[in-house]
C-alpha positions in Angstrom: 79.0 94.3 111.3 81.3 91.4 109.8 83.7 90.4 108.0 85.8 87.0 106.6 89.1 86.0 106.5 90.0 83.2 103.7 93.3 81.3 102.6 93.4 78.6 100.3 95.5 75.5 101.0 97.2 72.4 99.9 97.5 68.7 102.1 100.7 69.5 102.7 99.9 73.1 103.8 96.0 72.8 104.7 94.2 75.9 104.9 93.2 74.8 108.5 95.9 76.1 109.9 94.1 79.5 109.9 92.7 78.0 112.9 96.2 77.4 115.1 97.2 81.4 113.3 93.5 82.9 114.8 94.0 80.6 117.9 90.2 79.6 117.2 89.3 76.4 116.5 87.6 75.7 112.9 84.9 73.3 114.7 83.3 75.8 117.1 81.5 78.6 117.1 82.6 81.0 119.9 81.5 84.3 121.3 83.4 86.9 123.6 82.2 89.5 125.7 83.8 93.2 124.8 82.6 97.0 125.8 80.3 97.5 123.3 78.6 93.9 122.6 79.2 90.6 121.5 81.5 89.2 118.9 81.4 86.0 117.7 84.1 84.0 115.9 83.1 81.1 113.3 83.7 79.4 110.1 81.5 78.7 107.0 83.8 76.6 105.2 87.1 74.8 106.6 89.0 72.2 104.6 92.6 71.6 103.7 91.8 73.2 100.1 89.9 76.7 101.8 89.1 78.0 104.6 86.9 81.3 106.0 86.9 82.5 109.5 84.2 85.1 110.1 84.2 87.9 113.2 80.7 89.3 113.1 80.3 91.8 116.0 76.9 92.5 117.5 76.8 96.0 119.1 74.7 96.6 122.2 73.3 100.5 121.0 72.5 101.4 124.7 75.9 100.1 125.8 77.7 102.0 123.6 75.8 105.1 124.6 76.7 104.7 128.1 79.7 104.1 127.3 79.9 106.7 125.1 78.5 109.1 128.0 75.6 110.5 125.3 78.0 111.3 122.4 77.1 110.0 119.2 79.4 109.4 116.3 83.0 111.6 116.1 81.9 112.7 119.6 79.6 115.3 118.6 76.0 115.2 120.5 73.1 114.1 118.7 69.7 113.7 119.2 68.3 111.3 121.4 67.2 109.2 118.9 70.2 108.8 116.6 71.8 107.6 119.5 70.8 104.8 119.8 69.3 104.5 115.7 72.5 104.9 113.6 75.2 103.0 111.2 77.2 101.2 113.9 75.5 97.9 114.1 76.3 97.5 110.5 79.0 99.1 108.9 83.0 97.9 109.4 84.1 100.9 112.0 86.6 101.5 115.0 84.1 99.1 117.0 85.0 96.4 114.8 88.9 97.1 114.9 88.5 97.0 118.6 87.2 93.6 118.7 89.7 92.5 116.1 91.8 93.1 118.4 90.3 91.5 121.3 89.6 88.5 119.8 92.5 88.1 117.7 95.5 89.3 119.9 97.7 86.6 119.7 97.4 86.9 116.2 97.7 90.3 116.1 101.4 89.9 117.5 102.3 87.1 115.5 102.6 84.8 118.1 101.6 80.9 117.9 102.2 78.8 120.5 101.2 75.0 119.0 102.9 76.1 115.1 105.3 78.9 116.0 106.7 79.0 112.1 103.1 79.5 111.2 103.4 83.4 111.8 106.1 83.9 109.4 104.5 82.6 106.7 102.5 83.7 104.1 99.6 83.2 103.2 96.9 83.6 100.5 94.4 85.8 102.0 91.3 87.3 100.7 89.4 89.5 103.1 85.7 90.6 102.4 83.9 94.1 104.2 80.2 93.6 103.0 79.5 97.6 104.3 82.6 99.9 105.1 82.3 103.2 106.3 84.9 105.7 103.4 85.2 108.9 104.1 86.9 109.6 100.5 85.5 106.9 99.1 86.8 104.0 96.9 89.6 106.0 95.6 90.7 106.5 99.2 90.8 102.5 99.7 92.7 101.7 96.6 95.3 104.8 98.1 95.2 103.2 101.4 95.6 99.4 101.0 97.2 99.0 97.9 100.8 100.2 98.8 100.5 97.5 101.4 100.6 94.8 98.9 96.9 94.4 98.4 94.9 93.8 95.0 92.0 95.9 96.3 88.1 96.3 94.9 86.0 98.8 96.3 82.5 99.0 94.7 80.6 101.8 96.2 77.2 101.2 97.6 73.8 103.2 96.0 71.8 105.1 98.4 68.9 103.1 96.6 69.1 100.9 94.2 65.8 101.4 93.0 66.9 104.9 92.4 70.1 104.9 90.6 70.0 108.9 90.2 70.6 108.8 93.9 74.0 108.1 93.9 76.4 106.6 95.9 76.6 106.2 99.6 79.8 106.7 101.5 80.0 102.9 101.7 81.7 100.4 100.0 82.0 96.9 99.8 85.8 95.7 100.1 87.6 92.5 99.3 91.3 92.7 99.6 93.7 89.8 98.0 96.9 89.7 98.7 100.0 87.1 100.1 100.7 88.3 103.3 101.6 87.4 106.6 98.3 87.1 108.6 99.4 89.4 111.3 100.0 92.2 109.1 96.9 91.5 107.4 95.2 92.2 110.4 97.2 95.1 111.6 96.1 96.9 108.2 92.8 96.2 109.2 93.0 97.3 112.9 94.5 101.0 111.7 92.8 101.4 108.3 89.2 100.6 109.6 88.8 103.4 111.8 90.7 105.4 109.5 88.7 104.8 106.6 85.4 105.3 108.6 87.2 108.8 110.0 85.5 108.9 113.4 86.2 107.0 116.7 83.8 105.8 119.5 86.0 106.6 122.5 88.4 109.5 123.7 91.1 109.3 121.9 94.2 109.1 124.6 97.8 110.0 124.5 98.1 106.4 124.5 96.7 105.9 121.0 99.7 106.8 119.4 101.6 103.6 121.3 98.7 101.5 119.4 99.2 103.0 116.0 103.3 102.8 116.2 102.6 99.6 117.4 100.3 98.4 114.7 101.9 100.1 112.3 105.6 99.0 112.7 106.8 98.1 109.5 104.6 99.4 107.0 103.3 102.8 108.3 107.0 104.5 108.1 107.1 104.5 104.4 103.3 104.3 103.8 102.8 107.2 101.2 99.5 108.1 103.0 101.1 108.3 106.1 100.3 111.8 106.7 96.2 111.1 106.7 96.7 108.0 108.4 98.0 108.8 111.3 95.6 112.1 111.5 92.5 110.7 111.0 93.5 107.8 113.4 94.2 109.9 116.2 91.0 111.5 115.8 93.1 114.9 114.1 94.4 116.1 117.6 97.0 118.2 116.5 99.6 117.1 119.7 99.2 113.9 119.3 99.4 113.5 115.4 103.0 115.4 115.5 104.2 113.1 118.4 103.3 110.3 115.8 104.8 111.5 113.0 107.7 112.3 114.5 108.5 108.8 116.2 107.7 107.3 112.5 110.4 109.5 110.7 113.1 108.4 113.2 112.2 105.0 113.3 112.2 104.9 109.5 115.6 106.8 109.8 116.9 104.1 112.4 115.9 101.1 109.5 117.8 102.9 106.9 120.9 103.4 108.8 120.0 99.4 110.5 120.5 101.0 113.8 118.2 101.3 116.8 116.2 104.7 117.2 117.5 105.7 120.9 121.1 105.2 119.0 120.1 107.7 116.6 118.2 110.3 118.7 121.4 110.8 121.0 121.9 114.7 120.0 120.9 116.2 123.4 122.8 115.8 126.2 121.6 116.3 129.5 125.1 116.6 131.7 128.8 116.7 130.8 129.7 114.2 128.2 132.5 115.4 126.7 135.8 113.0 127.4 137.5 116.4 129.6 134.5 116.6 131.7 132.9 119.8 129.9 129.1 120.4 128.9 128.7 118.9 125.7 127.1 121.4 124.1 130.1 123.7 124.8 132.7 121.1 124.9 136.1 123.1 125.1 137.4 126.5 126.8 140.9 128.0 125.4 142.2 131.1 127.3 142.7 133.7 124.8 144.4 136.5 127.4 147.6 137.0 128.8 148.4 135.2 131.5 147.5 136.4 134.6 145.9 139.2 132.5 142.5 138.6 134.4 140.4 138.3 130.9 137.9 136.0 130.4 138.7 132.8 128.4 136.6 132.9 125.1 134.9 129.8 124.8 135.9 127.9 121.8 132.4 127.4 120.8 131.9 130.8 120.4 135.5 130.9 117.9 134.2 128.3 115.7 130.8 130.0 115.3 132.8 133.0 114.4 134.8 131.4 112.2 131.9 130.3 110.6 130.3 133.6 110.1 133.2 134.9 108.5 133.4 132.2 106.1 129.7 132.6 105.0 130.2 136.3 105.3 132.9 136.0 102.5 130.7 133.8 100.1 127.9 135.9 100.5 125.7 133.4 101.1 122.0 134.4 101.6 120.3 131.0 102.0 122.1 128.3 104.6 121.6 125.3 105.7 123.2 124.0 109.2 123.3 120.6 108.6 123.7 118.3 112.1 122.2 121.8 113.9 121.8 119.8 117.0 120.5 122.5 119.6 120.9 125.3 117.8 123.7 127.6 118.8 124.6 128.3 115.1 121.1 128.9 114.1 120.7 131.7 117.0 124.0 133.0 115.9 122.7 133.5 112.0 119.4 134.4 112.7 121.6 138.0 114.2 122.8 138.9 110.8 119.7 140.0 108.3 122.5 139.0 105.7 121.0 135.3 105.9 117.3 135.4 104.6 116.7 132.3 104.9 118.1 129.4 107.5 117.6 125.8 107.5 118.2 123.3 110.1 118.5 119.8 109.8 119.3 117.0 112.3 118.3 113.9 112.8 117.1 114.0 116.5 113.8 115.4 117.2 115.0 116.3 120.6 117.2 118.3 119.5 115.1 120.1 117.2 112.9 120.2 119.9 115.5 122.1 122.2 116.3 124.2 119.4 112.8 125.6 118.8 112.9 125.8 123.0 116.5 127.8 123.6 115.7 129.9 119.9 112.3 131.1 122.0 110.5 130.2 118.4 107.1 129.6 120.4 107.1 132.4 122.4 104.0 135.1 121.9 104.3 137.6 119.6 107.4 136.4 117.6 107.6 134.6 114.5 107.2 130.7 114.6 109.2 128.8 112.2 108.3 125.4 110.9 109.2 122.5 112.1 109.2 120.3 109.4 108.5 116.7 110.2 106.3 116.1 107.0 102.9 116.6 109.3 100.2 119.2 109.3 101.0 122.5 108.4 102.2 125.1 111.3 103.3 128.8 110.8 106.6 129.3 109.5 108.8 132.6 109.0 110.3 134.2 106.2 113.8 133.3 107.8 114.1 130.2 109.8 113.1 126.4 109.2 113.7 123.0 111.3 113.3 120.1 109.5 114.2 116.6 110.5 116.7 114.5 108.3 119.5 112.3 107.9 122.9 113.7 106.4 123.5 110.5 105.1 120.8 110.4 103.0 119.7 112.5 99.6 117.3 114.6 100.1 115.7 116.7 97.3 114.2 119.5 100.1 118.2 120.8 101.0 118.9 121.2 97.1 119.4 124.8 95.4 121.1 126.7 98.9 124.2 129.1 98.7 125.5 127.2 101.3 125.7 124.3 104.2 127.5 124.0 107.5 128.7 120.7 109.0 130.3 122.1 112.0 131.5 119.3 114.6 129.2 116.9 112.5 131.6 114.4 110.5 133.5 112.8 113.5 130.4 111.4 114.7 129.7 110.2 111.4 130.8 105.9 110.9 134.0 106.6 108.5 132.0 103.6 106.6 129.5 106.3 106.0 131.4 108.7 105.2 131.0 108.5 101.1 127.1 108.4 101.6 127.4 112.2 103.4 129.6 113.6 100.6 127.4 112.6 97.9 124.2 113.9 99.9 125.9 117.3 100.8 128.2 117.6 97.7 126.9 115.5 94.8 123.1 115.7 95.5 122.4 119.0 97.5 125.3 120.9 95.9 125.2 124.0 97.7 127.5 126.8 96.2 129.8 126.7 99.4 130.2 124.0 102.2 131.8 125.0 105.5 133.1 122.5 107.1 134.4 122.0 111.0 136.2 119.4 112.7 138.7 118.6 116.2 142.4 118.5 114.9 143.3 115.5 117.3 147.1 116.9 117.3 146.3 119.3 119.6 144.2 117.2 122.4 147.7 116.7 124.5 147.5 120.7 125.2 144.5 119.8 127.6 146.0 118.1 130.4 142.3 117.0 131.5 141.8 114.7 128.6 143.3 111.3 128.8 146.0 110.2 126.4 144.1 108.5 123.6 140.7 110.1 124.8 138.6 111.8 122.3 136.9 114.7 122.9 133.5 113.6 122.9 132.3 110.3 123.7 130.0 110.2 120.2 132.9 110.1 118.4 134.2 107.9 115.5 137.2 109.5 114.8 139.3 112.3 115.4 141.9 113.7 112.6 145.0 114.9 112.1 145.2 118.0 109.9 147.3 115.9 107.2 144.0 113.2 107.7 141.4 116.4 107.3 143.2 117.7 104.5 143.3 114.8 102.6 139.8 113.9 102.8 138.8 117.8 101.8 141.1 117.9 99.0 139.8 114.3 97.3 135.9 115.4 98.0 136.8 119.0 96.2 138.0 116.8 93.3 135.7 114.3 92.8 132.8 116.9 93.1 134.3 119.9 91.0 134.8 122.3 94.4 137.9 124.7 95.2 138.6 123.9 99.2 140.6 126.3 101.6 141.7 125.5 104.7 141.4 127.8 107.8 142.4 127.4 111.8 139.7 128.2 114.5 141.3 129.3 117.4 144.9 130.2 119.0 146.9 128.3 116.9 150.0 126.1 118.3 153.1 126.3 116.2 153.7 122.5 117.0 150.4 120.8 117.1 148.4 123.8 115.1 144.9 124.8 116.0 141.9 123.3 118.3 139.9 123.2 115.4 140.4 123.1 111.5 138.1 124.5 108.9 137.4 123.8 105.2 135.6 126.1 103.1 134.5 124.4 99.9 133.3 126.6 96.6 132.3 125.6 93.6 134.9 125.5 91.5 133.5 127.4 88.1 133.1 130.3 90.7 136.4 130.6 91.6 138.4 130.2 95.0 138.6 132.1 97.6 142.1 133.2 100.2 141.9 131.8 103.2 144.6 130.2 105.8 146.7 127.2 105.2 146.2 125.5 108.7 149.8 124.1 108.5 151.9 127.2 106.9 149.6 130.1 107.8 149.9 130.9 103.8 147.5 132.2 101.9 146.1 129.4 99.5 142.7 128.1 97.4 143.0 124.3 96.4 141.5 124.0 93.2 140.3 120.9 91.5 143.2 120.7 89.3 145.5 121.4 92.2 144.4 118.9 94.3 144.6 116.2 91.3 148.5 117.2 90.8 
């Protein structure tokens, strides 16, 4: 099996510098040793106007049998024979990657040592597969490689060509053109090979997904294929394909927000993180009884959850969405009331999801299993509850059409920067009928005599507002989106500093407001659109 690698040139930009790129020298003819035979490295043609550097691998059939422990192709035993008589030797497969990436590793990384600017250039390549292996055939290739930037032609190969009524075989000859940089040439090549030819010659390891993330940075986040890709590459184990898929939706999360991905999956706390030295998960306690009455403090967690719930209760909302779910106390708490049908959870942090599905008991035996949507193969879902990974600051056409969304405790940890990118995903794009809406009042932090002057209470966070702050950014979102906003307190409310928490509960307008509780003057009061403007 074979195949060549061609640029064209210039004298001031000779297509000899393939040769520093490949770390191979255009005057030799060299071989390497790998697992499964011989490759050799060598060029038919090599002058400042074009030049070809050809990998032809020669694979040792018994040694891959060994090797291979007696399994024949996709790891299913065949018969002694077809063993050792099969396509291998000749058709472009997971072999070849392999030695692509032996022989080529320096190039493979983009690295070069005598021209370090060669790397970043690009070049004019055209790549030729005489025999590839296409499960899906040439349709397949032309989905595959041609979102990557590639003019692609894939001719399918006849059975016989003396007997046309035969058909086609699953091979196809390939030549790729393109302008690329030469290591993501060859990355494409190093995933899409064994992809393409659907099976692999070795157990695939938990460590294969390292290789494809690696391999894939860049291009395999947004590929439209991604899905098959990264399925057929590791082999369709079911474990490891989720892992995958859910590393590549962060990291293309992290690029959109031009963050790093450990910044972004930070949801999950494993100690007290809070600035008054409180779980994070439950960050603040407020004694509700009398004092010295002996009661137990209700946590204000649980208030703002029941604030919540009664502010969905009074929409009658059927269909929510908890938007920033995090671990998923709010989820638990709606999945109680039949009232909600149908839940939705979105966060951005697969670890959290993760804990969600773990504390929610959604894997357990016997109960239903929700999704948990990451865009990957198909699992069970119930009628009633969803996890889905996704950023808040980004439209997305999958939350559209709900009765209503929560961001509880979710815009203080939002950049205020991004601020105008959440309102228009929640409130111009997804457009729920209601919005509930749940945020620290920073006037009342100097009642906790544990948190430091000028502390927040949570170290995640951007900002903490006043109620005049939180109002004013509720009432201009209302108007520029055609909602009626409320404003209610959660928890035992101070007459000089007002409540722990302060709530907004956004309807559309056309349906009319609702009464609720001024968190200043205790009134009764509905901001409408036109109120707001005056």
């Amino acid at each position: 099996m074979f195949l060549t690698l061609t640029t064209t040139g210039t004298a001031e930009r000779p297509a000899t510098d393939l040769g520093f790129l490949l770390h191979k020298h255009p005057d030799k003819a060299q071989r390497f040793s790998t697992s499964y035979g011989t490759a050799h490295v060598l060029y038919p043609e090599a002058t400042a106007e074009r030049c070809t550097a050809a990998l032809l691998l020669e694979v040792d059939p018994v040694a891959l049998v060994r090797r291979g422990r007696g399994k024949g192709r996709g790891g299913a035993p065949d018969s002694a024979l077809a063993q050792y008589v099969n396509d291998r030797p000749y058709a472009a497969s997971s072999l070849l990657a392999v030695a692509l990436s032996a022989v080529f590793s320096s190039a493979l990384r983009g690295q070069c040592k005598a021209r370090p600017e060669l790397p970043e250039r690009a070049l004019p390549l055209r790549i030729e597969v005489p025999a590839l292996p296409a499960r899906g055939g040439a349709a397949l290739v032309e989905r595959l490689f041609a979102p990557l930037g590639w003019a692609v032609a894939a001719e399918p190969v006849a059975l016989d060509e003396e007997f046309p009524r035969w058909g086609d075989s699953r091979y196809v000859r390939l030549v790729l053109e393109g302008e690329l940089r030469l290591a993501d040439a060859l990355r494409h090549l190093y995933v899409l090979l064994p992809v393409l030819d659907d099976a692999k010659h070795y157990w695939v390891a938990p460590d294969e997904v390292d290789k494809l993330l690696r391999s894939g940075e860049g291009w395999l986040e947004r590929h439209p294929e991604q899905r098959l890709i990264t399925n057929r590459y590791l082999a369709r184990r079911w474990s490891l394909t989720r892992s995958a898929l859910e590393r590549l939706e962060l990291a293309r999360l992290a690029e959109a927000d031009d963050t790093e991905a450990e910044e972004i999956d930070n949801a999950v706390d494993n100690g007290v993180d809070s600035a008054i030295g409180e779980p994070a998960a439950e960050p603040l306690e407020e004694d509700d009884g009398e004092e010295g009455s002996g009661q137990r403090p209700v946590p204000l967690a649980v208030r703002r959850r029941e604030a919540i719930l009664d502010a969905l209760r009074g929409t009658g909302a059927a269909r929510v969405l908890d938007l920033g779910c995090g671990q998923g106390q709010l989820l638990g708490a709606l999945l109680k009331e039949t009232r909600f049908t149908e839940i939705v959870g979105v966060d951005v942090s697969m670890r959290a999801l993760n804990e969600a599905a773990r504390r929610l008991r959604l894997d357990r035996p016997g109960l239903d299993r929700p999704g948990l949507d990451t865009g990957s193969v198909e699992r069970p879902s119930s009628a009633r509850l969803k996890l889905t990974q996704g950023a808040l600051t980004y439209t997305d056409s999958r939350l559209a059409g709900y009765d209503a969304a929560v961001l509880s405790e979710v815009i203080e940890h939002v950049d205020p920067p991004r601020l105008p990118a959440l309102e228009h995903a929640v409130f111009g794009a997804a457009r729920p009928k209601a919005v509930v809406v749940t945020t620290p009042n920073v006037e009342y932090n100097v009642r906790w005599e544990t948190l430091p002057a000028g502390r927040m209470r949570h170290g995640d966070h951007r900002f903490e507002w006043t109620r005049e702050e939180f109002r004013a950014w509720a009432e201009q979102v209302a108007q520029r989106h055609g909602y009626a906003v409320e404003f209610r307190p959660v928890g035992p409310e101070d007459p000089e500093v007002g409540p722990p928490t302060q709530l907004a509960l956004f309807r559309m307008a056309a349906e009319g407001g609702g009464d609720g509780t001024d968190s200043r003057s205790g009134d009764s009061t509905a901001i409408t659109t036109k109120e707001a403007a005056a």
